[in-house]
C-alpha positions, 0 to 999 in steps of 0.5 A: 212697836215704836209707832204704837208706843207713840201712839200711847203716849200721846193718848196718856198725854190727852188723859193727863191733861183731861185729869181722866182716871184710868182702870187698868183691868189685869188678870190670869189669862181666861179670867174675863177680862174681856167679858168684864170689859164689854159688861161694864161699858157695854161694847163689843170687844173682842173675846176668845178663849186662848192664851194673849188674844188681847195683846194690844190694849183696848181702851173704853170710856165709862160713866160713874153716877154723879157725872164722873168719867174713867178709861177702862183699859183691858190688857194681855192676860197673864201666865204662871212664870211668864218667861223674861222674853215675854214680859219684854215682848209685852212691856209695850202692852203693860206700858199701858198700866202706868197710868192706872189709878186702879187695877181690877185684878180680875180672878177666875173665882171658878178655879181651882188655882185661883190663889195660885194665879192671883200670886202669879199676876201680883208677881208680874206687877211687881217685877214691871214696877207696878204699884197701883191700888188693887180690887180683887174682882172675882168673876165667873161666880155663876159657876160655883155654888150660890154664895160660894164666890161672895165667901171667896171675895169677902175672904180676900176684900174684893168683889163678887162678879159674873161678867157673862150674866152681868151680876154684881157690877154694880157693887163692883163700881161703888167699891171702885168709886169709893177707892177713886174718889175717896173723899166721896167728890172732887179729884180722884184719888190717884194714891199709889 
């Protein structure tokens, strides 16, 4: 755990000094994020339908228009009362989000809980101290009726995606740039 945390660190160092924004891409387990991930930078990355097959974060480079680069980091996905033991466990994993510039809270908008989990992965957040800017991304819209998903995400201010059939990425980054760079160019918007 230690040689990993190292690892980490040094990796964040060489990020901080690049000034490489960071998205952190957070969720319920079985969200997509995975899927999201290898959607937006098109790479393999490793997907499985179980509870914490993503315990040490994956990190891609992605391209902006206008030239401009982020990390895009997958983490563990999360549990419904994730027990002290396991937060303590993952807390080198979670270390990861210290960097975030942005988390994309990614939602099973498919769900029938999906209220129930977002308030879960908030609740972990926030007992890890973490307090970046959020983008509610709500994936798997290809199963729900057509519109249905774009309802959900206006309702609640984020974004409409189906990882798996690559649908609404790109409106997904254009809110994600915005809130990077909310001066339109320049440094990117690290508020917190």
């Amino acid at each position: 755990m230690k040689k990993l945390a190292a690892q980490r660190e040094n990796r964040r160092q060489r990020r901080g000094r690049r000034a490489v924004p960071v998205l952190s891409i957070v969720g319920y387990t079985n969200a997509g994020k995975s899927t999201l991930l290898r959607a937006l930078t098109r790479t393999e990355v490793h997907v499985a339908d179980q509870m914490f097959a993503t315990l040490d974060p994956t990190s891609r480079r992605l391209r902006f228009p206008r030239e401009r680069e982020v990390i895009v980091t997958d983490t563990v996905g999360f549990i419904r009362d994730l027990p002290a033991d396991l937060v303590t466990a993952f807390r080198a994993t979670l270390e990861e989000l210290a960097d975030a510039s942005l988390l994309l809270h990614v939602v099973d908008a498919a769900t029938p809980d999906c209220e129930r989990r977002i308030e879960a992965v908030r609740r972990v957040l926030h007992d890890i101290g973490m307090e970046a800017q959020e983008l509610l991304v709500f994936n798997q819209i290809d199963r729900m009726a057509d519109g249905e998903g774009d309802a959900m995400a206006r309702l609640h201010g984020g974004v409409a995606v189906s990882a798996l059939r690559r649908t609404g990425l790109r409106e997904l980054l254009a809110r994600a740039e915005g809130m990077l760079w909310a001066d339109g160019e320049g440094a990117p918007n690290h508020r917190r």
